[in-house]
C-alpha positions as CSV (number, residue, x, y, z in Angstrom):
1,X,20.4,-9.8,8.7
2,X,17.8,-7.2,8.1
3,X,17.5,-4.2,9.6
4,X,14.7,-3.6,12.1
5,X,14.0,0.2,10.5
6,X,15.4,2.7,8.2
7,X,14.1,6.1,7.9
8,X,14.7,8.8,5.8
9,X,11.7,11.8,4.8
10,X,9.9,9.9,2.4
11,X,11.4,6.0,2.4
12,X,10.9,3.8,5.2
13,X,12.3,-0.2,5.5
14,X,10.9,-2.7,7.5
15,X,11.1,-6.2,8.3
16,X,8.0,-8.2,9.3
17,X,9.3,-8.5,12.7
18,X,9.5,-4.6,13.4
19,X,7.2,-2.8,16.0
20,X,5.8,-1.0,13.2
21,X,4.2,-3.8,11.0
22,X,3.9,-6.2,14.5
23,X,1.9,-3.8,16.0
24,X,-0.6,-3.0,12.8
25,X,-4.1,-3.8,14.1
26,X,-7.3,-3.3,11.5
27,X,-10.0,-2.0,13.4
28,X,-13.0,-2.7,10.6
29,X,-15.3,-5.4,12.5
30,X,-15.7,-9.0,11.8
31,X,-18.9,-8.9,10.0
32,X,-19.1,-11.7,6.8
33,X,-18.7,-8.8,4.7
34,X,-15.1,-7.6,6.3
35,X,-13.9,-11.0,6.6
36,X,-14.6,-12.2,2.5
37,X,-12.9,-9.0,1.7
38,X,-9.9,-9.4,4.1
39,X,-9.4,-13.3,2.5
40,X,-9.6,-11.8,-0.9
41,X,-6.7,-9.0,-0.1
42,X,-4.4,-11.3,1.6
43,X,-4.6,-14.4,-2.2
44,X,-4.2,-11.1,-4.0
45,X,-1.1,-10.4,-1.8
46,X,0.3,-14.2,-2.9
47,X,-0.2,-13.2,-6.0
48,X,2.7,-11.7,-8.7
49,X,0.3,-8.6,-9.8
50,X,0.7,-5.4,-8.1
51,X,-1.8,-4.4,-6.5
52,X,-3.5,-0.9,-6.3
53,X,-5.8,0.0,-3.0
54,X,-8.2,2.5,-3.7
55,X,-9.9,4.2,-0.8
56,X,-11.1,7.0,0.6
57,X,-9.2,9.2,3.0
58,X,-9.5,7.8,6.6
59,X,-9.7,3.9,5.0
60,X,-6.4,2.9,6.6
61,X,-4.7,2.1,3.0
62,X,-1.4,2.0,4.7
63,X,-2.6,-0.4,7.6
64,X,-3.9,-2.7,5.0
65,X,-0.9,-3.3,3.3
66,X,1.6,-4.0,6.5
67,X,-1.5,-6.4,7.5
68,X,-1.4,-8.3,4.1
69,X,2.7,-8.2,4.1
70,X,2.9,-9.7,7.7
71,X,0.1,-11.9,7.0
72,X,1.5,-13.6,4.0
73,X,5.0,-15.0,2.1
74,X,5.9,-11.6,1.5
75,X,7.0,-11.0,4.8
76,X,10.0,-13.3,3.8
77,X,11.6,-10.2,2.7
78,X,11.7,-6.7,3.4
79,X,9.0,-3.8,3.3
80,X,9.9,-0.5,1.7
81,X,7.2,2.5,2.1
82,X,8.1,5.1,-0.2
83,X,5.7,8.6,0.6
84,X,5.2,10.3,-3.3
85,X,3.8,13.4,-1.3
86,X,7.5,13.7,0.9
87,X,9.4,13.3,-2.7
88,X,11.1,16.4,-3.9
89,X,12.2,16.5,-7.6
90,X,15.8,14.7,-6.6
91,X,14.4,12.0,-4.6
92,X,12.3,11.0,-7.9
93,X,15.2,10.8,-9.7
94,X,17.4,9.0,-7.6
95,X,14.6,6.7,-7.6
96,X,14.6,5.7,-10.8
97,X,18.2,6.5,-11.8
98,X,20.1,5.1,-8.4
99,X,20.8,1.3,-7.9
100,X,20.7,1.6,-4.4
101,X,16.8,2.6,-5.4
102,X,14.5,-0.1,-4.0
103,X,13.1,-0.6,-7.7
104,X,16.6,-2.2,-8.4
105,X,16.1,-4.8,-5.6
106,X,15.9,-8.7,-6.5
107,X,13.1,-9.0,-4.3
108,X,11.1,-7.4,-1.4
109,X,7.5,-5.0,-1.4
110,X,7.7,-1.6,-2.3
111,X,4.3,0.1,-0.9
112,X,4.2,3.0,-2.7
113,X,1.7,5.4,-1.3
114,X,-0.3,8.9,-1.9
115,X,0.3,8.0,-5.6
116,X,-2.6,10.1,-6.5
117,X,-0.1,13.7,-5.8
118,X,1.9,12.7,-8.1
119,X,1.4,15.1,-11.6
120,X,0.4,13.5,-14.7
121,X,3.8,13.3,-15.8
122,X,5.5,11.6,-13.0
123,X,2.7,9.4,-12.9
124,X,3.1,8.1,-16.5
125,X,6.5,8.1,-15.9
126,X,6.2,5.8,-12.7
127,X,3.6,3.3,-14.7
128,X,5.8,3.7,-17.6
129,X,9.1,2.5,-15.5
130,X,7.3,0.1,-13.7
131,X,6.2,-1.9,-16.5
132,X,9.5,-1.4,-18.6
133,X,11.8,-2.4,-15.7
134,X,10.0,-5.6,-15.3
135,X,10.0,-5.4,-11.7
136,X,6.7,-6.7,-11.0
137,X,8.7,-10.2,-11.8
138,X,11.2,-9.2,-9.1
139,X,9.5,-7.5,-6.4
140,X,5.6,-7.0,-4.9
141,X,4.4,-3.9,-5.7
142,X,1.4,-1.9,-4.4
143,X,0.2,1.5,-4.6
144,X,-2.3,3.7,-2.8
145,X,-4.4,5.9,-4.3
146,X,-7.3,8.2,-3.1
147,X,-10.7,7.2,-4.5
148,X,-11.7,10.6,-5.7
149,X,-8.7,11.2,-7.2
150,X,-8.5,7.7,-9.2
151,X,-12.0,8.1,-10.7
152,X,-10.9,11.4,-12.0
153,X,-10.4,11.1,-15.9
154,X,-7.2,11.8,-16.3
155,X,-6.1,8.8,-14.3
156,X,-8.0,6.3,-15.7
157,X,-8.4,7.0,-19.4
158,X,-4.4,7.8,-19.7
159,X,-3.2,5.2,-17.9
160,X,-6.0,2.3,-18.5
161,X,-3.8,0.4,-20.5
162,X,-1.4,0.0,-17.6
163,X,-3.4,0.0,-14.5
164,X,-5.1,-3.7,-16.8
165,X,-2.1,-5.2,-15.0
166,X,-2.9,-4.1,-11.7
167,X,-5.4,-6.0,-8.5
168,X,-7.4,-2.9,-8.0
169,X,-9.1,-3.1,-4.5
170,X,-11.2,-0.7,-3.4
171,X,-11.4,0.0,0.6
172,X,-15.5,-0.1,2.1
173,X,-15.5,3.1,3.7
174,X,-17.9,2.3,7.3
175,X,-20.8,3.4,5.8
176,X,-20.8,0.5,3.7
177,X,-20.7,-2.0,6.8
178,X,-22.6,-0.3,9.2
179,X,-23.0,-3.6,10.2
180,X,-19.5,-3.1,12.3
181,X,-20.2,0.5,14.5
182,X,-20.8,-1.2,17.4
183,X,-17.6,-3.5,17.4
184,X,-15.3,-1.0,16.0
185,X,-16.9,1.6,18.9
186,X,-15.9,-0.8,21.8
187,X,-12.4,-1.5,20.5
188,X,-11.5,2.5,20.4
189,X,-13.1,2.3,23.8
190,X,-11.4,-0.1,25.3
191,X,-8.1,1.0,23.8
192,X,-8.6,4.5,25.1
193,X,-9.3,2.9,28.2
194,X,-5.9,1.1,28.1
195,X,-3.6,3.8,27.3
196,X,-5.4,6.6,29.4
């Protein structure tokens, strides 16, 4: 039986049934525009790549992802958020070194998000045990990253050879579907009018 939630600082556990990942709504419109890349998203979420989502702040990363792991076969199994900015230096060992570590599963998404605090060394490192652990073959995974930080340099020149595995999708921020204010204006209205 899976457990409806787990929480600890920086590692959550859900099932697609919890009130977490039932109650996810994406509030981006319905234009043409939203919708293509909303049916893109949810194939790449099919498929065995992991998949990096690349937005800026404010471009509900985390929303996405419980909206394309309750929206597809990978809510057969569980959902494991792990928070890189909550991590203190013995978390990110147990991580990697612990078999009770969600990377030692045999199957499930691990959502790994605010990737982008992570220091140049614990980044390689994570791409590094990633793709030497082989658990792409074993589990979905998915990472979140903040735009400005993964156009920096650093991040793509020292880890291109690794991120050539990865579904990078990049989040529209609202300016680039204005198309959507008015929608997106009534739904905060009305759901401000329904909770106050």
């Amino acid at each position: 039986e899976l457990p409806q939630q787990q929480i600890t600082s920086y590692i959550r556990q859900f099932s697609v049934d919890s009130d977490e990942v039932r109650k996810t709504s994406l509030i981006w419109g319905s234009s043409e525009k939203i919708r293509s890349f909303l049916q893109s998203v949810l194939q790449y979420g099919e498929r065995s790549q992991p998949v990096l989502f690349v937005g800026e702040d404010g471009t509900e990363k985390d929303e996405l992802v419980k909206y394309v792991y309750s929206n597809t076969t990978l809510g057969k199994s569980l959902l494991t958020i792990l928070d890189c900015a909550k991590m203190n230096s013995g978390n990110w060992s147990d991580m990697f070194e612990n078999y009770n570590s969600p990377f030692y599963k045999s199957s499930g998404s691990i959502y790994l998000k605010n990737v982008d605090t992570l220091s140049p060394d614990k980044l390689g490192k994570l791409f590094s045990f990633l793709e030497n652990m082989d658990i792409f073959r074993r589990c979905k995974i998915m990472l979140g990253f903040l735009e400005n930080a993964f156009v920096e340099r650093r991040i793509v020149t020292q880890y291109a050879r690794s991120l050539e595995k990865y579904i990078v999708v990049r989040l529209p921020p609202l300016r680039e579907h204005t198309e959507d204010i008015g929608e997106i204006s009534n739904l905060y209205i009305n759901d401000m009018n329904i909770k106050y």
